[in-house]
C-alpha positions in Angstrom: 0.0 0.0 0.0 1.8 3.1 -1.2 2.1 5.9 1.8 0.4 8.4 -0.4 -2.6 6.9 -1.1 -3.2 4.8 2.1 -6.8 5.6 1.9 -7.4 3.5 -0.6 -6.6 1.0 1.3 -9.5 -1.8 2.9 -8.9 -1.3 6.7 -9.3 -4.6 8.4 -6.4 -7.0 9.4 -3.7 -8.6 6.9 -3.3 -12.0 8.4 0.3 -12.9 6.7 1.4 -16.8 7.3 4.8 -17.3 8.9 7.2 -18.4 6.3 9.7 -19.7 8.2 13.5 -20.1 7.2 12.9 -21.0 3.7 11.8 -18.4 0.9 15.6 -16.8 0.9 16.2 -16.2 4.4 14.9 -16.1 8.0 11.6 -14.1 8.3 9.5 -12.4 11.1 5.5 -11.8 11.6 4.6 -8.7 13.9 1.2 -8.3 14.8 0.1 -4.5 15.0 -2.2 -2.3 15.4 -4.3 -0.4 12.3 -2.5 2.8 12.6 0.6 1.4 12.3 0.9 0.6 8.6 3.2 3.6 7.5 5.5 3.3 10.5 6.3 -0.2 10.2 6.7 -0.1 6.3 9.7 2.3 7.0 11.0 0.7 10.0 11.1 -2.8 8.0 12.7 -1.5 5.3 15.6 -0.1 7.7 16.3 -3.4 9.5 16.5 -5.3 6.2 19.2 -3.5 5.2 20.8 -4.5 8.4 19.6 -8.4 8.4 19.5 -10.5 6.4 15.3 -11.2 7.3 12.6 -10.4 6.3 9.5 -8.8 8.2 6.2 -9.1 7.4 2.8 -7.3 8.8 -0.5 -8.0 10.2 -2.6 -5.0 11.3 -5.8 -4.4 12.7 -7.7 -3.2 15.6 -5.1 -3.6 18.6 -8.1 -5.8 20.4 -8.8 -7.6 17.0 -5.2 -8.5 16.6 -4.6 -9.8 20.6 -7.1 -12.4 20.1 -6.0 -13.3 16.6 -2.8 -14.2 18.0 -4.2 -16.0 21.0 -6.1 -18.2 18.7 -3.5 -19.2 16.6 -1.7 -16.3 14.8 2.0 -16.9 14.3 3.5 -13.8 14.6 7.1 -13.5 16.2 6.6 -10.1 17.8 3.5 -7.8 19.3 3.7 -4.2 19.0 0.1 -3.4 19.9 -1.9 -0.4 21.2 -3.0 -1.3 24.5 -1.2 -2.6 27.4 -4.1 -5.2 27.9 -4.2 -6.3 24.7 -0.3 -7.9 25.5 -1.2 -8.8 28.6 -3.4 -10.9 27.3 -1.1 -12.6 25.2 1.1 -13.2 28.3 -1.7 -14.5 30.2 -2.2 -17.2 27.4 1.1 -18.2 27.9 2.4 -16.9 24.4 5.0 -14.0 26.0 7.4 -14.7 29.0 7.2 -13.1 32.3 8.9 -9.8 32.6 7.6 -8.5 29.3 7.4 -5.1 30.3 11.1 -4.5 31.7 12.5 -6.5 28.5 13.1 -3.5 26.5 13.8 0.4 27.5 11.4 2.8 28.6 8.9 0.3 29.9 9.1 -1.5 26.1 7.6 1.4 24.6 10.0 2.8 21.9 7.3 5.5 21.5 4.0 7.3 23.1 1.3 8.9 21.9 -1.9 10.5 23.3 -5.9 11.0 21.1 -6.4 14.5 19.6 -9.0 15.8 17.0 -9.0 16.2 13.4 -11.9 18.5 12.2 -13.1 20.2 8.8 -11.3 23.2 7.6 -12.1 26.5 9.4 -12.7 24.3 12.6 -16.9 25.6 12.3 -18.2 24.1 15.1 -15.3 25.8 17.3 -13.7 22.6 18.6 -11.2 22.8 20.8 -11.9 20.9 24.4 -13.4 17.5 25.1 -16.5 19.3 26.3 -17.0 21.1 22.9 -17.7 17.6 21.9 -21.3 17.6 23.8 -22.2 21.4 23.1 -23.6 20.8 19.5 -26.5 18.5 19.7 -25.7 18.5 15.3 -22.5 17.5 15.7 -21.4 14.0 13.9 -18.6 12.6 15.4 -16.2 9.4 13.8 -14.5 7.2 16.5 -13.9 3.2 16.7 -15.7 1.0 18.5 -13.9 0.6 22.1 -14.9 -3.4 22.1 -12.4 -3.9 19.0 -9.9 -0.6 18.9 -7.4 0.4 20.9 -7.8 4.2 20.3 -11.1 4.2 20.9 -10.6 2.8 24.2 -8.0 5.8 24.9 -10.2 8.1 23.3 -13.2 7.0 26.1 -10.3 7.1 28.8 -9.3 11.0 27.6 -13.0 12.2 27.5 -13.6 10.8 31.0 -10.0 11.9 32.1 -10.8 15.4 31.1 -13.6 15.2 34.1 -11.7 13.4 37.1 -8.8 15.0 36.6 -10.0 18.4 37.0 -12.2 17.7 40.1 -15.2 16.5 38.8 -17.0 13.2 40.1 -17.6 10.2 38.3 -21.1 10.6 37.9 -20.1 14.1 35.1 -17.4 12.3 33.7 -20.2 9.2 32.1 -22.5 12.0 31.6 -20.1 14.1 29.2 -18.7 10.5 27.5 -22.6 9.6 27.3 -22.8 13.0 25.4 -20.3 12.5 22.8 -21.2 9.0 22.1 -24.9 10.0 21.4 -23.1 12.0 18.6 -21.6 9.0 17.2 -23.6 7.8 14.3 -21.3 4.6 13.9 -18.9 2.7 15.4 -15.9 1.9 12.7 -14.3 -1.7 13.3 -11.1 0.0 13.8 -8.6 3.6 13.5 -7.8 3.0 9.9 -11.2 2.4 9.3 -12.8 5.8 10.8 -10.3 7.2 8.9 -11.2 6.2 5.8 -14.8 7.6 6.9 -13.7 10.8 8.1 -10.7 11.5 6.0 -12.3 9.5 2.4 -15.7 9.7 2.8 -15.9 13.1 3.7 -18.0 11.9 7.0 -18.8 13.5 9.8 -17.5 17.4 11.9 -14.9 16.0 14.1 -12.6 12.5 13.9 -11.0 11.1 17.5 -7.9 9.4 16.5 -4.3 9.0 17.6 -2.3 12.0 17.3 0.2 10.4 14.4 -3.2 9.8 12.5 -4.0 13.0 12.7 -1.0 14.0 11.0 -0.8 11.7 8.3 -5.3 12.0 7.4 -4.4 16.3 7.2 -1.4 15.6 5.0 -3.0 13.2 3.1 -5.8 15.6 2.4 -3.6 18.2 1.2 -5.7 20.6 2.7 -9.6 21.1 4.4 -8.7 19.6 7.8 -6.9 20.3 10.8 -5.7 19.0 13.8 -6.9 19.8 17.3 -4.8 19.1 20.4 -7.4 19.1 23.2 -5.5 21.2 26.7 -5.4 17.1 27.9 -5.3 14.1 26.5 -4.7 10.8 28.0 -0.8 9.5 27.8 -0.6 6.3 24.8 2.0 3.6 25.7 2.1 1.3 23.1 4.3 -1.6 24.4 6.3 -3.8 22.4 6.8 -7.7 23.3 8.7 -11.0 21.9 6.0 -14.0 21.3 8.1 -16.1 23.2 6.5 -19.2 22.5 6.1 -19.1 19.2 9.6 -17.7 18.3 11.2 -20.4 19.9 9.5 -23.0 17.7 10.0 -21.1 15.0 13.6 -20.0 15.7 13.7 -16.8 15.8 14.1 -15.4 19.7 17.6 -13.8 18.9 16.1 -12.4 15.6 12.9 -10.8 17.3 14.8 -9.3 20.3 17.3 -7.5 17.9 14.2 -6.4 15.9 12.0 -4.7 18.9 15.4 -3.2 19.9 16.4 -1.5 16.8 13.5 0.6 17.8 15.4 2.3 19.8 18.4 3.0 17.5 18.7 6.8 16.5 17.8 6.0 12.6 14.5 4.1 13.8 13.9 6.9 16.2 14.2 9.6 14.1 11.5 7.2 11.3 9.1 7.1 14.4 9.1 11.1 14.8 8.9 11.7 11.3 5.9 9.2 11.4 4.1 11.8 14.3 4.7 9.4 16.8 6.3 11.0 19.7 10.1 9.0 20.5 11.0 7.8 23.9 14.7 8.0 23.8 16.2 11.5 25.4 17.6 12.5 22.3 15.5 11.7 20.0 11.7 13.1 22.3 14.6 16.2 22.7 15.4 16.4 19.2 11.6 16.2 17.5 9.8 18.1 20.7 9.0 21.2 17.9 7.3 18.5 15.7 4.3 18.0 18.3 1.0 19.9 19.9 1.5 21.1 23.0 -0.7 19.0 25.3 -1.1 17.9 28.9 -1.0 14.1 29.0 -2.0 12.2 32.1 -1.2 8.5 33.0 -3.8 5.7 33.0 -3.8 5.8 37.0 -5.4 9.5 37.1 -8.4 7.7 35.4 -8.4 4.7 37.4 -6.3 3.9 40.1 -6.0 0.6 39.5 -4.5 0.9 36.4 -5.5 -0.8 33.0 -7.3 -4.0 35.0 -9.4 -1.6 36.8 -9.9 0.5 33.2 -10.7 -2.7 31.4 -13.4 -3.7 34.1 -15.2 -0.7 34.7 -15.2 0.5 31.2 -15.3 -2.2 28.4 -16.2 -4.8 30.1 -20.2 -6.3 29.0 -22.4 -4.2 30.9 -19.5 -1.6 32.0 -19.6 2.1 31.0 -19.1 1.8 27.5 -22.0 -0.7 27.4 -24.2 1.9 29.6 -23.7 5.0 27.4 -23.8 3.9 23.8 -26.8 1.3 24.1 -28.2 4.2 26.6 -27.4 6.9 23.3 
């Protein structure tokens, strides 16, 4: 899929079979997340001419592509959305204890937060999560929450934007409950609202991931822009070895030395250019001009117990996702 016309693109999951040793070479499977597509096309391309390997994709929603390698996907690495969504893999036994302090920076070679992308001229005066409720004509494009792993964060930033600030639990549903009722769809995945928003020329407002954003506006070459809300909620996108299945496929020592090149100044300097936001010192110091200034707050100023407690209370069947969309 060629980076200038990603649109065109279908957006649900490329399952790609592992290929093992033969075909010319050692080979790798990760399993990503939708909005990943342009980032991992350049980074692939880097560590090929490094190794002698070669890397193919699957992408899809970040929950979409958890369970596809729980049931049986045989991808080599994980570099999904969602903390839960790896933690899941570990719980199935398919990633080794430790995951998290395997690689730097908590394995995230990068973070993110959820911004706003709306129509040129910005009519409808967006600029704060609560903007989102004050039109009652507003048509908003987001994910579905069940399947998406910016959706989820985007639910977690509009509630965040309550609790942080003071306010009770109780006026955080009612403003999530408020934007959701403006939601005339839910789209399977990221890619996929953006191919609404950004394509189809759907809807006054898009919630996506920042480096989205970025890429839908350029893209469009004009009559969109993006909105960095005053807070957003802080992305972590964690990176992990499928343990299990690289060692029967041979490939632990080839999957470790791929999830750390993301850290390696060229790959680092690929992921800013990509609007994702670099977790080495020099590189987040080197690209800081390159982002929207924006308050970002951790996971625990939502729900103190973390991602469990977030997954739970929110997403779960009858939780607060449930409440407010089948209540909208």
């Amino acid at each position: 899929m060629n980076r200038r016309h990603f649109l065109r693109a279908a957006a649900g999951a490329a399952a790609v079979p592992f290929l093992g040793c033969g075909d010319g070479g050692p080979s790798l499977l990760n399993s990503s997340y939708d909005a990943t597509r342009e980032l991992y096309r350049r980074i692939n391309r880097l560590f090929t001419e490094r190794h002698r390997v070669k890397v193919r994709p699957s992408h899809g929603g970040s929950g979409s592509q958890a369970r596809a390698v729980i049931d049986g996907l045989p991808a080599d690495v994980l570099t999904l959305a969602l903390w839960p969504d790896t933690d899941a893999a570990h719980k199935a036994g398919l990633i080794d204890a430790g995951w998290e302090d395997r690689f730097p920076h908590r394995s995230c070679p990068y973070t993110s937060t959820i911004v706003f992308v709306v129509r040129e001229g910005n009519q409808h005066n967006i600029h704060n999560w609560d903007d989102l409720a004050a039109r009652p004509d507003l048509s908003i494009i987001a994910a579905n929450p069940k399947t998406s792993g910016a959706a989820k964060l985007g639910l977690l930033a509009c509630w965040g934007s309550v609790v942080t600030r003071g306010g009770s639990d109780k006026e955080a549903e009612a403003l999530v409950k408020a934007v959701y009722r403006r939601v005339p769809a839910l789209e399977s995945s990221s890619r996929a609202a953006t191919v609404t928003f950004a394509r189809k020329k759907i809807g006054d407002v898009h919630l996506t991931w920042e480096n989205e954003a970025y890429l839908e506006v350029k893209e469009a070459r004009g009559g969109l822009t993006v909105i960095h809300p005053p807070q957003s909620i802080l992305a972590e996108p964690h990176v992990a070895v499928l343990d299990a299945n690289a060692r029967r496929h041979g490939t632990v020592e080839l999957a470790e030395a791929y999830l750390r090149f993301l850290y390696d100044p060229a790959a680092q300097d690929v992921i800013a250019e990509e609007s994702y936001r670099p977790t080495t010192p020099e590189a987040a110091a080197k690209n800081a001009s390159r982002f929207g200034a924006v308050e970002r707050f951790g996971i625990e100023r939502v729900t103190p117990g973390g991602w469990q407690e977030a997954q739970a209370k929110f997403f779960a069947d009858g939780g607060v996702f449930d409440r407010v969309y089948t209540s909208g």
